[in-house]
C-alpha positions as CSV (number, residue, x, y, z in Angstrom):
1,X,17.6,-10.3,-3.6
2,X,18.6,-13.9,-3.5
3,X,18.8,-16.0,-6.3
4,X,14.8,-17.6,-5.8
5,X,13.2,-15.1,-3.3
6,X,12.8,-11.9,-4.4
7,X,10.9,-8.2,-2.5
8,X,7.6,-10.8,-2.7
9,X,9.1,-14.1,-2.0
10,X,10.1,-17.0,-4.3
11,X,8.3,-17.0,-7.6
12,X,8.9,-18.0,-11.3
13,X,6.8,-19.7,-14.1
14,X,4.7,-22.7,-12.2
15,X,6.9,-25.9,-13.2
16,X,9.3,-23.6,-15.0
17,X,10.9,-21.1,-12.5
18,X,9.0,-23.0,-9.8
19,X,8.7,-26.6,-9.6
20,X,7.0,-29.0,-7.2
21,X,10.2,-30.3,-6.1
22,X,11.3,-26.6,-5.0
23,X,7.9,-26.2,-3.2
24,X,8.4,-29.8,-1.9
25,X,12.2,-28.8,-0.4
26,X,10.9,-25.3,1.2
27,X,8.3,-27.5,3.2
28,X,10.9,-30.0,4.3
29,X,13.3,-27.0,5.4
30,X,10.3,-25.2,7.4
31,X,9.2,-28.2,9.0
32,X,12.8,-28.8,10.6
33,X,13.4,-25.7,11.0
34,X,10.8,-24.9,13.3
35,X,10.8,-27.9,15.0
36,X,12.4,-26.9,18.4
37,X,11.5,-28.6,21.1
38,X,7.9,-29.1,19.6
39,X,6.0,-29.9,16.5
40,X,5.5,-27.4,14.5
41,X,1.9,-25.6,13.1
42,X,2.1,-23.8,10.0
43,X,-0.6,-22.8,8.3
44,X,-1.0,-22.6,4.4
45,X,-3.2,-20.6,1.5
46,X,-3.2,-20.4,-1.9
47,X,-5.4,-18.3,-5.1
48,X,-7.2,-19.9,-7.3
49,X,-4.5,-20.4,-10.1
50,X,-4.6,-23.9,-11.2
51,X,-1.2,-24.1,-10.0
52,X,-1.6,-23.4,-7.1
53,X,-2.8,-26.6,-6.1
54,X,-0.1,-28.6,-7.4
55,X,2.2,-26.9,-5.4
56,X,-0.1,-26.7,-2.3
57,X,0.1,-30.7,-2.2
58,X,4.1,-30.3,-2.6
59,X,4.5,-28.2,0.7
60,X,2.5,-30.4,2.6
61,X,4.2,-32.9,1.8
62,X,7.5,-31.5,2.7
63,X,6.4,-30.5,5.9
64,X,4.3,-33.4,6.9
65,X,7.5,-35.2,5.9
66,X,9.4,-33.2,8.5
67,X,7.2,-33.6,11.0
68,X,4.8,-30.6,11.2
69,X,1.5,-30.2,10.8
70,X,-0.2,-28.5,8.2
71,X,-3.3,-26.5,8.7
72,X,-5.1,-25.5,5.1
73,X,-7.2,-22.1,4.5
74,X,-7.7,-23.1,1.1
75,X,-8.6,-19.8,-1.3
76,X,-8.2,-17.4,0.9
77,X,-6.1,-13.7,0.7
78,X,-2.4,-13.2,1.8
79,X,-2.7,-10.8,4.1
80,X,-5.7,-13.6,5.9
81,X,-2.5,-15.8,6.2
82,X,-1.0,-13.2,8.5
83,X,-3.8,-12.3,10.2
84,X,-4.3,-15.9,11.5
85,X,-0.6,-17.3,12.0
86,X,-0.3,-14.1,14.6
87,X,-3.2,-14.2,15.9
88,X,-3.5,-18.0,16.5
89,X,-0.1,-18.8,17.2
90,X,1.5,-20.5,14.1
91,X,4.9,-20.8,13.8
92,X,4.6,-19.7,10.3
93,X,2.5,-19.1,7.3
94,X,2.9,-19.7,3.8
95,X,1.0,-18.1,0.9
96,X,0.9,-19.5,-2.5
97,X,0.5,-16.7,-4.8
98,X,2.0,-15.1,-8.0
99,X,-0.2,-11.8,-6.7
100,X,-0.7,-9.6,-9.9
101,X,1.2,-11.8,-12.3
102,X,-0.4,-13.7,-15.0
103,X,-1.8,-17.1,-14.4
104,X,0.8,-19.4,-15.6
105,X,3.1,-18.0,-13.0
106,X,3.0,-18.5,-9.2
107,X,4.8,-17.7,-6.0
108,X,5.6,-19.1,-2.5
109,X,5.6,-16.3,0.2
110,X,6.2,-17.4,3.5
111,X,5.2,-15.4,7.0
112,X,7.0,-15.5,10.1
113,X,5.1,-15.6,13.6
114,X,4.5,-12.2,13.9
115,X,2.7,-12.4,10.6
116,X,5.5,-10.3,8.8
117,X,7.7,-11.0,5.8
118,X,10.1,-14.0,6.5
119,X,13.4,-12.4,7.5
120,X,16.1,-12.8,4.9
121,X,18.0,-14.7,6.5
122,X,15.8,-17.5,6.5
123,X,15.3,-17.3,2.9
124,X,19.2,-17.6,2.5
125,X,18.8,-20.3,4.7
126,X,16.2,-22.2,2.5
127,X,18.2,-21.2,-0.5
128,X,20.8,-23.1,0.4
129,X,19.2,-26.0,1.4
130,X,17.0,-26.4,-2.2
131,X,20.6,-26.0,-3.8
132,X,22.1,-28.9,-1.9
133,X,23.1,-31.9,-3.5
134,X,22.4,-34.2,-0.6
135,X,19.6,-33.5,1.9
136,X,20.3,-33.7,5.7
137,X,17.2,-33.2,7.1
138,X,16.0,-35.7,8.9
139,X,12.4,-37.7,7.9
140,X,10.0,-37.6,10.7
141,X,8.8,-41.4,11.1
142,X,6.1,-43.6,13.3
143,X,4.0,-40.8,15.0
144,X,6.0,-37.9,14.1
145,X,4.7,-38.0,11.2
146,X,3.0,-34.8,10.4
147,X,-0.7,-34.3,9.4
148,X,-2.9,-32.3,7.4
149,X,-5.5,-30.2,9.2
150,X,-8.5,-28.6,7.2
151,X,-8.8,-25.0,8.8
152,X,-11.3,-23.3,6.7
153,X,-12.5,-21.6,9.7
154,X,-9.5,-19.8,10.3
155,X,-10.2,-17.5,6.9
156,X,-13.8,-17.9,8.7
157,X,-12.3,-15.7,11.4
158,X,-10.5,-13.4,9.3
159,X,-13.6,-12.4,7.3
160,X,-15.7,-11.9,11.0
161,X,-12.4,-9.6,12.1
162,X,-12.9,-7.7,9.1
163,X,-16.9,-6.7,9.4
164,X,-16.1,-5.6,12.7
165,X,-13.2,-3.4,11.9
166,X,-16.1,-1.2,10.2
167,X,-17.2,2.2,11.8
168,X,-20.2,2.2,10.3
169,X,-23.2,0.4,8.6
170,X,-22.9,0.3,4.6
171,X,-26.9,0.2,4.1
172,X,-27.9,2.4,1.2
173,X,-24.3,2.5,-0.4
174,X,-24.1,1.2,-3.6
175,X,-20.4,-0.5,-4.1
176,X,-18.8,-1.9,-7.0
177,X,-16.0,-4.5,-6.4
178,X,-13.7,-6.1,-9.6
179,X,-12.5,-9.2,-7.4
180,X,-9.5,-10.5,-10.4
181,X,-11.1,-13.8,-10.5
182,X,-8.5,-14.4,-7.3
183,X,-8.6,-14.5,-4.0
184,X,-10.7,-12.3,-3.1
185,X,-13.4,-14.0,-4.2
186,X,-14.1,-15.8,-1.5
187,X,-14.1,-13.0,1.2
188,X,-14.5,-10.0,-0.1
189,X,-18.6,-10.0,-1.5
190,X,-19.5,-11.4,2.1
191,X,-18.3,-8.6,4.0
192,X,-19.5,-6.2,2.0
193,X,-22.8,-7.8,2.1
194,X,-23.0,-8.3,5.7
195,X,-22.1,-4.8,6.5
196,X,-25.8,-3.7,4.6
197,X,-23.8,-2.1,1.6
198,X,-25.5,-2.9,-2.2
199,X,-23.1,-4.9,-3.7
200,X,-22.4,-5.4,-7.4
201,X,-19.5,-7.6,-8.3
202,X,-17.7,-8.5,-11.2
203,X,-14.7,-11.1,-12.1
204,X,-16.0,-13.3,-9.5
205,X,-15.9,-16.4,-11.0
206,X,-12.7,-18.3,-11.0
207,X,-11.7,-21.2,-13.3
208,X,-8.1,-21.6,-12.2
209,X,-7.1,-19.9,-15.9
210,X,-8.6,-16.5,-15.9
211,X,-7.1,-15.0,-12.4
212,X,-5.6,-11.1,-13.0
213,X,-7.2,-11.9,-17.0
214,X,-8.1,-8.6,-18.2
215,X,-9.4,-7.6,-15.0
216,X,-8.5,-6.6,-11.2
217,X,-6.0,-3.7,-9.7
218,X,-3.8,-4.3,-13.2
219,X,-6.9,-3.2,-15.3
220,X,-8.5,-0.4,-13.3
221,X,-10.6,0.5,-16.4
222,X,-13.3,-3.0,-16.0
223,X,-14.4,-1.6,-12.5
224,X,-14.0,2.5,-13.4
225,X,-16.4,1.5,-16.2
226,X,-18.8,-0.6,-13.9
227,X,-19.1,2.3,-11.6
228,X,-20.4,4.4,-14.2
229,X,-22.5,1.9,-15.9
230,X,-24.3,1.7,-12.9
231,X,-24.2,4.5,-11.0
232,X,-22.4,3.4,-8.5
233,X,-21.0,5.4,-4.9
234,X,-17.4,3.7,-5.0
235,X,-15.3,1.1,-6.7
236,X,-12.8,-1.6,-5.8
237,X,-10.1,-3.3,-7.7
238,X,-8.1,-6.2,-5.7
239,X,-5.5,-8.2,-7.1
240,X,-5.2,-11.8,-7.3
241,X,-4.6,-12.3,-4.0
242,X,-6.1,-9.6,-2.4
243,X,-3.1,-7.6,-0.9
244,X,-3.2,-5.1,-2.8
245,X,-6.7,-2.7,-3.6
246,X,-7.1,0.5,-6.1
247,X,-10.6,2.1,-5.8
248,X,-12.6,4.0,-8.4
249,X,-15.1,7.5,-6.9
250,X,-18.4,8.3,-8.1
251,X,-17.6,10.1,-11.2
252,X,-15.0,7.7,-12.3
253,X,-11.4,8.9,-11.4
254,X,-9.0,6.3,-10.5
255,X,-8.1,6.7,-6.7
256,X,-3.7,4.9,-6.4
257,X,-2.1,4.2,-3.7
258,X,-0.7,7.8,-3.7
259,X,-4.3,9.0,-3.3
260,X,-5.4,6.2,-0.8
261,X,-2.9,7.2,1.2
262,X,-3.1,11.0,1.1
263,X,-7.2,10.4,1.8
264,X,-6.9,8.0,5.1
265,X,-3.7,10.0,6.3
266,X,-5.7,13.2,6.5
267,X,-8.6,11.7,7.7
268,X,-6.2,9.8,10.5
269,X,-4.3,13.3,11.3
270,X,-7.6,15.2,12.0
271,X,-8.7,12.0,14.5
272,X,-5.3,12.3,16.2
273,X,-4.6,8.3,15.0
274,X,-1.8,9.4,12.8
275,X,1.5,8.1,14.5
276,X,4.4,10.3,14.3
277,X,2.4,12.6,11.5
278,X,3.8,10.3,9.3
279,X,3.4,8.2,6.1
280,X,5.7,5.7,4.8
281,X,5.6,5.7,1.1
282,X,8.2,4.1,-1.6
283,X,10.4,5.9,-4.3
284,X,7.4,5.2,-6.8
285,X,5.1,8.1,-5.0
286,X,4.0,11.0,-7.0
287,X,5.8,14.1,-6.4
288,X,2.3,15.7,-6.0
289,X,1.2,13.7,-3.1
290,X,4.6,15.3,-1.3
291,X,3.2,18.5,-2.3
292,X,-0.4,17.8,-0.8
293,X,0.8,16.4,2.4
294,X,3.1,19.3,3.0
295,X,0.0,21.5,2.6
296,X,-1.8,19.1,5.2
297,X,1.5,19.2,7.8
298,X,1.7,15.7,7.3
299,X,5.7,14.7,6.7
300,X,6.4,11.4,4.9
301,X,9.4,9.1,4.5
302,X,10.1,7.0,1.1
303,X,11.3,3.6,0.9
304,X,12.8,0.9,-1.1
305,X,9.8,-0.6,-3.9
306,X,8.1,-3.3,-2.1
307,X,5.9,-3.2,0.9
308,X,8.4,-5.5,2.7
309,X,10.5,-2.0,3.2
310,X,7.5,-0.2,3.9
311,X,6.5,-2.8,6.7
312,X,9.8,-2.2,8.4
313,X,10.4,1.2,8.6
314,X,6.8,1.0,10.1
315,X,8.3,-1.1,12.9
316,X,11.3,0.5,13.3
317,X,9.8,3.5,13.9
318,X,6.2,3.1,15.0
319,X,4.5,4.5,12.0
320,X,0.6,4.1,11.6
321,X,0.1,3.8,7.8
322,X,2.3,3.4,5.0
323,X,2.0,2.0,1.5
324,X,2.7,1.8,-2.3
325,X,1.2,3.5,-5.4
326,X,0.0,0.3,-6.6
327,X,-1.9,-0.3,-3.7
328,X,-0.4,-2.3,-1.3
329,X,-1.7,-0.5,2.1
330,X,-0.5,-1.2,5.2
331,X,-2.3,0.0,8.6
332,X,-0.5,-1.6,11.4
333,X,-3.2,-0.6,13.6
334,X,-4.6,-3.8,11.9
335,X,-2.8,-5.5,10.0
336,X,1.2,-7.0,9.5
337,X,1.0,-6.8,5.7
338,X,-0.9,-5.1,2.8
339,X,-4.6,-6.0,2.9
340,X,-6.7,-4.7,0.1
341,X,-10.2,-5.5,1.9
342,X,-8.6,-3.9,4.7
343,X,-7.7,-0.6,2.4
344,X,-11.1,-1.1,0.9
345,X,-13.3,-0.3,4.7
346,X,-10.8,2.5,5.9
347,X,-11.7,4.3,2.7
348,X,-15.5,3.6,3.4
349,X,-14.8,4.7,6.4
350,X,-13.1,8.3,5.5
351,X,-16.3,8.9,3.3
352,X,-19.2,7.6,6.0
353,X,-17.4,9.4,8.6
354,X,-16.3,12.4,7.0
355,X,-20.0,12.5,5.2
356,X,-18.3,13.4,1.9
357,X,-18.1,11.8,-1.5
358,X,-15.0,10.5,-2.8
359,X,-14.1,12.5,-5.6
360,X,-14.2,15.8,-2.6
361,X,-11.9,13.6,-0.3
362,X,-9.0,13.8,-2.5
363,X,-9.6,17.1,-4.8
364,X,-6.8,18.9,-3.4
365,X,-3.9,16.4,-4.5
366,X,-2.5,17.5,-8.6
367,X,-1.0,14.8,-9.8
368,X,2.5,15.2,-11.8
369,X,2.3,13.0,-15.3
370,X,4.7,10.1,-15.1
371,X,4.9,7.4,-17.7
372,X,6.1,3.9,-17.0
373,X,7.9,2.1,-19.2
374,X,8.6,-1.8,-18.1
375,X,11.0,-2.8,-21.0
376,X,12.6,-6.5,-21.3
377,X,16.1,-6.5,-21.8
378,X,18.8,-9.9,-22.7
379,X,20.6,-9.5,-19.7
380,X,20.0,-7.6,-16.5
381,X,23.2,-7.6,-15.5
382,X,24.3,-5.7,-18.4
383,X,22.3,-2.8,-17.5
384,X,23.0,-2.9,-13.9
385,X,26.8,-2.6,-14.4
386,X,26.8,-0.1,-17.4
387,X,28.4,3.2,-15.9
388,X,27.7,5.5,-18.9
389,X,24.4,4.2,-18.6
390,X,23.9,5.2,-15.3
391,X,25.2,8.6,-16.0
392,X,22.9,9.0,-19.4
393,X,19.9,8.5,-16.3
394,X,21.3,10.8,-14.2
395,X,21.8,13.9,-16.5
396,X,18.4,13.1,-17.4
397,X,17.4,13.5,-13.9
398,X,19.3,16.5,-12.7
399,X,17.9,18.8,-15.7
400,X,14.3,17.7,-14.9
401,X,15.6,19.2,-11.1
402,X,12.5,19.7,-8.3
403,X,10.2,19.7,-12.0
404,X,10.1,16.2,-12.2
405,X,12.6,13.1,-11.4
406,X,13.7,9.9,-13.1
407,X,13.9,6.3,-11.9
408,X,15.2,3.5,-13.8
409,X,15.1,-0.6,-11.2
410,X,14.6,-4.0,-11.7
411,X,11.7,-5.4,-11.6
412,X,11.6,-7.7,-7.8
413,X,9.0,-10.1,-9.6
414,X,9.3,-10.2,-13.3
415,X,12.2,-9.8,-15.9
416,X,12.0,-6.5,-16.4
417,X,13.6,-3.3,-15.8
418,X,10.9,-0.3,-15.4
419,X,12.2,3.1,-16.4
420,X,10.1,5.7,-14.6
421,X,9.8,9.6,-16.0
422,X,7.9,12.3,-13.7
423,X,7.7,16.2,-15.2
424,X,5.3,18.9,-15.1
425,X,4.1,17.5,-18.9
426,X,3.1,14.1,-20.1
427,X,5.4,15.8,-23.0
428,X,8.2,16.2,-21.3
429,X,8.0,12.5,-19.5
430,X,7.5,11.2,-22.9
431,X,10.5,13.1,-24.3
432,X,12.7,11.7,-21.6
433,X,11.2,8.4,-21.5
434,X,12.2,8.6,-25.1
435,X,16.3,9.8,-24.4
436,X,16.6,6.8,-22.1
437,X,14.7,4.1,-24.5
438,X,17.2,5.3,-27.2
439,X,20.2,4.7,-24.4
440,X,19.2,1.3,-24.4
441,X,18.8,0.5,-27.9
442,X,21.8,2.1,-28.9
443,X,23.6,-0.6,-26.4
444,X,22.0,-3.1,-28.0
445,X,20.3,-4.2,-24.9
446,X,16.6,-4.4,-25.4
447,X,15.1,-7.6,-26.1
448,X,12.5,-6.4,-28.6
449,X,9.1,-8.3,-29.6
């Protein structure tokens, strides 16, 4: 990681960690930088966080500045971003978004042509340049001048591509989604809608304050209890902006990432659309959904946290389907980058298709317990460097052996580090949970309150 853009881009407090002048000085450097031998297109969205605005106008203005032109989707989800810079040929995209994070933060991911994850280099590149005292760039003048193009139709498109991804109609289905007061809110209920499904929404009414409040992927239990309130077929749980997507079945269990993936990679396998009888999944997967896919004679390969790493060793190695337990999903049959709409029809399609409820779909995956500590500590670097530390984590791991694992990271978007405990018994991850907590406190190092 770089010292602003982390697994998930550049993001920090809003005016805090990220200023104006920041988001001003990453449009300047992506206006020059893909000026080459043209003027550039780059096309821009945001959520609905008040924020989000603020710096919106900041990037435009950097990049009009430098002579490109900036075409805006307004609201609209991330992975709609990629969808139309690679399908409409823009030089680049740019997402405004703190995704899951609380409101008063926000984030600046950016989206190269192929509607991936900027390589790093670039960011190093843009680093470098916000950390300069004086700035080289040259200002576009006369008719170089950039201009601002209002491109509400390109999200238009997006939401079209997504109806007619579906297999199936949705008539008679009765779906439930929780839409974070984000993104989502201005695609998701449409397609839904359109494809003839009975649609009951909640957190669909954003005020710029209340995004990821008490509601969305983060706090599964708003739609789980929606479902059963009303009786519903399925659930859905999208993040603020929409990459990400958790789903609640018919009786109420919560269906992760883990499961989402074990449920479409089956269902791909048996349809012979399952590339290399593979699935990508990150360190963070359940030792339990190795177990089921091994039943299924599906192998998997893990990851770095962060669907960045996922998206790669896709590829680099022509895998179909890969994701995270927190439900970033990526299909790259369809998509560049995590979509949770996306996520949302293949699982409506493994139920229409496979004429089977839910809760059947993914009955034969036992979960280990983990807990999941996220702990704030005075300095990260601390930590990182501590060598009896590290050793404290590992004899913790090796005496769990194949029973259960440990893993202690950073955090790639928040000041934390996240101290992970898998076992056959929530007792046992609690007791270890518990030997590692005391490792820390007895160095002094948690920041506590």
């Amino acid at each position: 990681m770089g010292k602003y853009f982390g697994t998930d881009g550049f993001r920090g407090e809003a005016n805090v960690g990220l200023t104006v002048n920041h988001a001003y000085k990453i449009g300047r450097f992506l206006g020059h930088y893909y000026r080459k031998g043209h003027k550039p297109n780059i096309v821009i969205g945001k959520d609905t966080r008040r924020s989000s605005y603020m710096i919106e106008y900041a990037l435009v203005a950097g990049l009009t500045a430098s002579g490109a032109d900036a075409y805006l989707l307004h609201v609209t989800p991330t992975p709609s971003v990629s969808y139309v810079v690679r399908s409409e040929g823009f030089d680049c995209g740019i997402m405004i978004t703190a995704s899951h994070n609380p409101l008063y933060d926000n984030g600046i991911k950016i989206i190269n042509g192929n509607g991936h994850k900027i390589e790093s280099e670039v960011e190093n590149l843009i680093e470098e340049y916000i950390d300069q005292e004086e700035d080289d760039i040259p200002l576009a003048t006369r008719d170089q001048i950039g201009k601002t193009v209002d491109y509400v139709i390109g999200r238009n498109r997006y939401t079209g591509y997504l109806i007619s991804l579906a297999t199936r109609s949705y008539r008679g289905i009765k779906v439930g989604l929780d839409l974070a007061n984000g993104a989502a809110t201005t695609v998701a209920k449409g397609v839904f809608d359109a494809l003839g499904a009975k649609t009951y929404v909640i957190n669909n009414e954003p005020n710029g304050l209340n995004i990821n409040l008490d509601c969305g992927s983060t706090y599964i239990e708003k739609i789980r209890q929606h479902v059963l309130d009303n009786n519903l077929d399925v659930g859905f749980a999208y993040d603020g902006d929409a990459d990400r997507c958790l789903a609640v079945d018919e009786k109420g269990n919560i269906i992760d990432g883990d499961l989402i993936l074990y449920l479409c990679g089956v269902y791909m396998k048996r349809n012979n659309d399952l590339a290399n009888d593979t699935i990508v999944t990150t360190v963070m997967s359940n030792k339990g959904l190795y177990e089921a896919l091994k039943r299924q004679g599906i192998r998997y390969e893990k990851t770095k946290v962060g669907d960045k790493y996922v998206s790669e060793n896709m590829m680099k190695n022509g895998h179909s389907i890969g994701g995270e337990n927190s439900g970033h999903i990526i299909f790259s049959k369809h998509g560049a980058t995590g979509d949770g709409i996306l996520t949302s029809l293949k699982i409506m399609e493994v139920m229409l298709e496979s004429k089977t409820s839910l809760s059947e779909l993914h009955k034969e995956v036992t979960r280990f317990p983990q807990i999941l500590e996220n702990v704030r500590v005075k300095d990260k670097e601390q930590v990182r460097t501590d060598k009896e530390l590290e050793e404290i984590i590992a004899k913790v791991d090796k005496e769990l052996g194949d029973e259960g694992r440990v893993l202690v990271r950073e955090s790639g978007t928040e000041e934390l580090i996240r101290i992970l405990v898998e076992a056959r018994t929530e007792e046992r991850c609690r007791e270890n949970v518990n030997r590692i907590l005391d490792a820390f406190r007895n160095r002094n190092y948690l920041l506590e309150g």
